[in-house]
Residue, then its C-alpha position, 0 to 999 in steps of 0.5 A: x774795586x771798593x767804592x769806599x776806602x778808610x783811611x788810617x792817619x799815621x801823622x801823630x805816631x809813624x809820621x813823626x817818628x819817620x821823618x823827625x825822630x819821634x820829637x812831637x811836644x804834648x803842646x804841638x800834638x795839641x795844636x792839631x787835636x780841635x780839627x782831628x775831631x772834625x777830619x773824620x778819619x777811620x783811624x789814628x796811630x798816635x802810640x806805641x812804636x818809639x811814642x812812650x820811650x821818645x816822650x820820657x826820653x827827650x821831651x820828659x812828658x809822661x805817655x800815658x797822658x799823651x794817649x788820654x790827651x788825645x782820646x779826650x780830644x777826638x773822643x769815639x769819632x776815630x778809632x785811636x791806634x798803637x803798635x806794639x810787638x806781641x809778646x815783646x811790646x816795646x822792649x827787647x825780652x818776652x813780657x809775661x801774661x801778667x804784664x801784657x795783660x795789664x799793658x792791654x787793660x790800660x791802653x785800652x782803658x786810656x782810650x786805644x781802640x786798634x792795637x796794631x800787633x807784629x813780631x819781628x819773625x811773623x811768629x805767630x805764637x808771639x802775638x798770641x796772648x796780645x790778640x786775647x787781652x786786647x778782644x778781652x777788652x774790648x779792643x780790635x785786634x789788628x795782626x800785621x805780617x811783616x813784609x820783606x825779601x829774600x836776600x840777594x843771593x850772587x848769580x851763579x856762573x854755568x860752571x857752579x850750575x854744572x856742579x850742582x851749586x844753588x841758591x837758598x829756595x826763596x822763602x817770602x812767597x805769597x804763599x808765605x805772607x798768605x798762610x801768616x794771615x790766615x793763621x792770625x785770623x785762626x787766632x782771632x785777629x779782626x783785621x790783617x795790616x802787611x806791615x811794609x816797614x821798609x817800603x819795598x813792596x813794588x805796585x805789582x807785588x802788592x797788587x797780587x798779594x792784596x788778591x789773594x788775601x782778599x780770597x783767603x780771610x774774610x777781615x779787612x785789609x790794611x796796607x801799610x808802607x814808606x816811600x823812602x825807595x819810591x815804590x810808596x805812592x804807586x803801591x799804595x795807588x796799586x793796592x786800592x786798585x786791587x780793592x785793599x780795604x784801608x791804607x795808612x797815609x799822612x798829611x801832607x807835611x809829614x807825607x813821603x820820603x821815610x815817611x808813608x805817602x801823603x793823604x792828598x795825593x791818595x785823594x787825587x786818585x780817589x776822586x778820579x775813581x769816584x772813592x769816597x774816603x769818608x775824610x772832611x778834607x777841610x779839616x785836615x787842611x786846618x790840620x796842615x796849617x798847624x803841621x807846616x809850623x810845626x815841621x820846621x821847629x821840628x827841623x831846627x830843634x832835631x836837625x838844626x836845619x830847616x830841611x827843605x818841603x814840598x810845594x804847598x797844597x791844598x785840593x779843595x782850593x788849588x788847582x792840580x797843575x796840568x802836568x800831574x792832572x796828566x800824570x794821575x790820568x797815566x797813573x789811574x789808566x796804568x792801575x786799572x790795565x795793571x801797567x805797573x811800569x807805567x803806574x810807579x813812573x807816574x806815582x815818582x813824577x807826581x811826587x817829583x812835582x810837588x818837591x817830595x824826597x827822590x827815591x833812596x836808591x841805596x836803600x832800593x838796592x841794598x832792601x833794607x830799611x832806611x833807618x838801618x841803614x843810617x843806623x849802621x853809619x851813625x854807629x860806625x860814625x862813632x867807633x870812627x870806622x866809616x870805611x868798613x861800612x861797604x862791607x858792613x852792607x856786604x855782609x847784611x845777607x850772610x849775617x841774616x841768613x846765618x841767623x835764620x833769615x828774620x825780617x828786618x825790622x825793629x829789633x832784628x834790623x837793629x840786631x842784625x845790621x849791628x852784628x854784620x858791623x862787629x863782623x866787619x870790625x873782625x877781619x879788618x882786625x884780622x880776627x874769625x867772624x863772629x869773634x864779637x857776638x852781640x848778645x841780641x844776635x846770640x839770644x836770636x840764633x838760640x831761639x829766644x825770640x822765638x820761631x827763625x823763617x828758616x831753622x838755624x844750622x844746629x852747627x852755627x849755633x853751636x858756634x855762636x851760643x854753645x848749644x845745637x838745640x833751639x832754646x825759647x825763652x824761658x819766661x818763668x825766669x822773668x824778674x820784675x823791676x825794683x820799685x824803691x821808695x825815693x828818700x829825696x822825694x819824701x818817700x815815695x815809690x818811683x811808681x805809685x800806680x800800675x800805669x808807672x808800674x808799667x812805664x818801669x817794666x817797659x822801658x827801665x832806662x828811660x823810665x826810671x830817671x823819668x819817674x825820680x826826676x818826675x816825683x822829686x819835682x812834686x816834692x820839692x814844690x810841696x816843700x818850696x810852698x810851704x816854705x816862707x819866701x825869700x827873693x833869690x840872688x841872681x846867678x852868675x853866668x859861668x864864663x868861658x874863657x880863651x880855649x887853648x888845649x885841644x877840643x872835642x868836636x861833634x862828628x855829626x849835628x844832634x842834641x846832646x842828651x849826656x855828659x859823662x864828664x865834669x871840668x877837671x876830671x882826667x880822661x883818657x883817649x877813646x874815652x866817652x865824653x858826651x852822648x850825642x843824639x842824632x838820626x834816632x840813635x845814640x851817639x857815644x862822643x869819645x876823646x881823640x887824647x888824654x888830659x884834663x877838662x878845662x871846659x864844657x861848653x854844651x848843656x844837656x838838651x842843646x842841639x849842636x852842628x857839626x864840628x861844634x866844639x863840645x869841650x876843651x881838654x888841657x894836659x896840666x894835672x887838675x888843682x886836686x890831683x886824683x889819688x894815683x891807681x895801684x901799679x899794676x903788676x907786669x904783663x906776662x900774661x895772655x891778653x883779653x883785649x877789647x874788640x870795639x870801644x863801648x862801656x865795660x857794663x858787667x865782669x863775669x870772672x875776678x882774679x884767681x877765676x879760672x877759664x876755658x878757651x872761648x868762655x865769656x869774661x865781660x860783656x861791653x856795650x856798643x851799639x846800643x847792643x851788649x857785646x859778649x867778650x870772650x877769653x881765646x885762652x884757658x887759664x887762671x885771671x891775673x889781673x883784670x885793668x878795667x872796671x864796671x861803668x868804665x868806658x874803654x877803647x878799641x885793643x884796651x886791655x881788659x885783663x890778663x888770662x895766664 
């Protein structure tokens, strides 16, 4: 056992994005910075993962400053860590060398110094080019094996067995994770992280599989896990037992539940080990001191609630309660005799006694990640589907192993957990499965992400993408960004140097309306200062009056982040309203009617409740009636229809086209996936009812195929 353990501080980056969606200010980051330099830590996460969407998404700060902010502070006393996804970084499409190299260059010039690196498949060829630029700069390489599980196969009876039925051969051994290590550390990888993003590594699985990676690479060891099922606390203590050389923790306010274990707990046992963690524990108690504040303005500004804590705690200056110096004397005896029982009921009772989040059994049994789970309910939520969510959950494993068994993580949990949804959403509309492709799952079935665990049966790709063969990505056919000159910002580039470049190439939805608002911002105080000044008129608050037509109401608390509507214009039922943010996901607000909006009563960037009223719609015509739609020629023809409600986002085919059975005519965003619509009939488009932008309900027509 290692008499020496670093530490690995995720609270700046997967602590916050865990537990509170990622909503941490540039000015509440910086409240921490003057005892971060003192704690000492090996290392902190404080970039990639959801950091540099959320910060320009939510918060309009920009990323890069987030990272530079941060180095300036602690300087070279702890190494600065992001994640990134090898060759996709943070996005869903494979990047060139160009721009991984240049993502690299500047990280590390802004001051990273372990880019943490995984692919969602543990395709080691993915990971490949991000190893080379980031040693090329100076940086370590951290390779990550993403943990996880075979799926639950159905116990076979004794008549299947007697008819020579089986199951799948179980594919994630330690020998699986082992040889992923062992290839990455081929490659150059300086150390190895198992990546447990769900937390479903029990202690004794970690234990071995530690041990045996610590026989076959010669680099160090991180382990990385949640603690949302409950095994977190007792791997972890598990995994230091078996002599891991790092483990990731936070402190102690943004420690258990979705998060990793908390670092106080870990010091505990520690201590009883004579571990010395190399960590100034009274610096990380100043840092509490401003985490306990910021915790609950996190709670209200993105919850609307102050979510209960656990019991306060320092180590250096309260005593352990007689009931956990018991258990950490249980839990210590069961990690040296490997009583892994014993170890996980003492880890759950500790955690239990200072308030932490119970286990999630629903998670522990159903193996996936908790923000897939709450994912899949936030979008059936949406599409006011909730009762098919059973089901949903039931067909995760055929789904996945239909697709080639990949990990469940960021973005194949998202892409898989939104598929078994649309499949769902097919047999209670009395449809084939798979009728409704998402197009991430169909680039995944191809091979465009890259090398499945298990090969795809040439015949279901065939049915899902209309090939046998195993089709990578063809990054030769990559396209850069627009980059146009914004006249309404005096003329400049929406990104004028490589780093905004980057944010563009990255993250084009989010980044776009950051950079303009950013740039017409500066213009317009270069022009109000040169400007004579003149006092302004107050504004008249807008008054709201009596509400008497119908009201759309928030389904679910959240900020709401887009109106899609203004008063007076008319909407139809199923139509999007408001785009609400909560749990992480993007919620699409649709009308239960038709009519005319009267009032709205939310803003952008208000936090609502649930059952809040968003808007009020009337059935009078608006003052200006909109001029009235071409009549539409009777329907003689076969119908197109829409499986799901979402946004009409591109038409492939116009009127006059002609199509083939099975051929794709539009393609419908829902779920934050693009939804592929094909034709179930061949023959020549007579009339297509939707438009591009539109926003469409369940069974809309989308054009007649005769």
């Amino acid at each position: 056992m290692a008499k020496v353990l670093k530490i690995r501080d995720l609270t700046l980056r997967d602590g916050q994005q865990s537990s509170f969606a990622t909503r941490m200010t540039q000015a509440q980051v910086e409240r921490c910075l003057p005892f971060y330099k003192d704690a000492h830590f090996f290392a902190m996460e404080v970039w990639g993962g959801a950091v540099p969407d959320s910060v320009m998404r939510y918060l309009s700060e920009n990323p890069w400053t987030r990272l530079e902010s941060i180095k300036s502070a602690v300087g070279d006393v702890s190494k600065l860590t992001a994640l990134s996804r090898g060759r996709n970084l943070f996005g869903y499409a494979p990047y060139t060398d160009e721009i991984i190299e240049g993502f690299c260059r500047n990280s590390i010039e802004s001051g990273l110094g372990i880019m943490r690196i995984f692919d969602c498949l543990n395709d080691v060829n993915n990971v490949k080019s991000t190893i080379k630029y980031v040693k090329k700069y100076g940086g370590i390489a951290d390779c990550a094996v993403c943990y996880t599980v075979d799926p639950k196969y159905p116990k076979l009876s004794f008549w299947d067995k007697l008819r020579g039925k089986k199951n799948p051969a179980l594919v994630f051994t330690d020998d699986y994770f082992v040889g992923k290590a062992k290839e990455l550390a081929a490659l150059g990888a300086d150390m190895i992280t198992i990546k447990d993003m769900s937390g479903l590594i029990p202690p004794q699985r970690v234990s071995a599989l530690i041990k045996k990676l610590k026989a076959a690479v010669s680099i160090p060891i991180d382990f990385h896990t949640h603690c949302t099922p409950g095994y977190g606390l007792a791997s972890v203590y598990a995994a230091i037992a078996a002599g891991v050389d790092v483990v990731d923790t936070n402190c102690w306010w943004f420690g258990g539940g979705t998060g990793a274990p908390a670092l106080e707990l870990v010091y505990l046992f520690c201590q009883k080990l004579g571990i010395d963690l190399g960590v100034n524990m009274e610096a990380v108690a100043k840092i509490n001191e401003q985490l306990k504040d910021i915790r609950t303005e996190l709670n209200i500004s993105v919850f609307g609630q102050d979510k209960p804590a656990p019991k306060p705690f320092n180590p250096l200056v309260d005593a352990v309660p007689a009931e956990v110096e018991a258990e950490l004397n249980r839990a210590v005896k069961a990690a040296q005799s490997e009583d892994f029982a014993t170890l996980l009921a003492a880890a759950q009772a500790i955690e239990a006694y200072f308030g932490f989040p119970a286990p999630n059994k629903l998670v522990q049994e159903a193996e996936i990640p908790g923000g897939m789970y709450s994912n899949m309910v936030a979008q059936l939520q949406a599409l006011k589907a909730e009762d098919i969510l059973p089901r949903a959950m039931e067909l995760i494993p055929t789904v996945r192993l239909s697709a080639g068994l990949p990990p469940l993580v960021t973005p194949t949990s998202q892409i898989v957990g939104a598929q078994a949804v649309n499949c769902a959403l097919d047999e209670k509309a009395g449809r084939a499965m798979y009728t409704t492709k998402n197009n991430q799952f169909v680039n995944l079935v191809k091979g465009e992400y890259g090398a499945t665990p298990v090969p795809v049966d040439p015949e279901f790709r065939l049915q899902i993408c209309g090939v046998r063969e195993e089709t990578a990505y063809d990054i030769s056919k990559y396209q850069k960004q627009p980059n146009p000159q914004l006249e309404e910002a005096g003329g400049v580039l929406l990104a004028e140097n490589e780093k905004e470049e980057l944010l563009l190439e990255l993250f084009p939805l989010v980044a776009k309306p950051y950079l303009t608002a950013l740039k017409k911002a500066a213009y317009q105080a270069t022009v109000a200062a040169a400007a004579p000044k003149e006092e302004a008129a107050p504004v008249a608050a807008e008054v709201k009056q009596p509400i008497t037509g119908k009201t759309v109401v928030a389904p679910l608390p959240g900020k709401v982040i887009d109106i899609k509507v203004k008063v007076g214009d008319a909407v139809a039922p199923g139509q999007e309203v408001v785009v609400l943010e909560a749990m992480k996901m993007e919620n699409s607000i649709t009308a239960d009617f038709g009519g005319v909006v009267r009032q709205i009563l939310v803003a952008v960037g208000d936090n609502v409740a649930t059952d809040a009223i968003i808007l009020e719609i009337g059935e009078e015509a608006p003052a200006t009636a909109p001029a009235a739609a071409p009549a539409a020629t009777a329907v003689t023809g076969n119908k197109v229809v829409a499986p799901l409600p979402g946004r009409v986002i591109s038409l492939a085919v116009k009127v006059g086209d002609a199509v083939a059975a099975g051929q794709e005519v539009a393609v419908l965003e829902a779920m934050k996936m693009e939804n592929s619509i094909t034709s179930d009939y061949a023959g020549t488009v007579q009339q297509i009812l939707v438009a591009e932008g539109e926003n469409i309900a369940t069974d809309a027509v989308i054009m007649i195929v005769g």
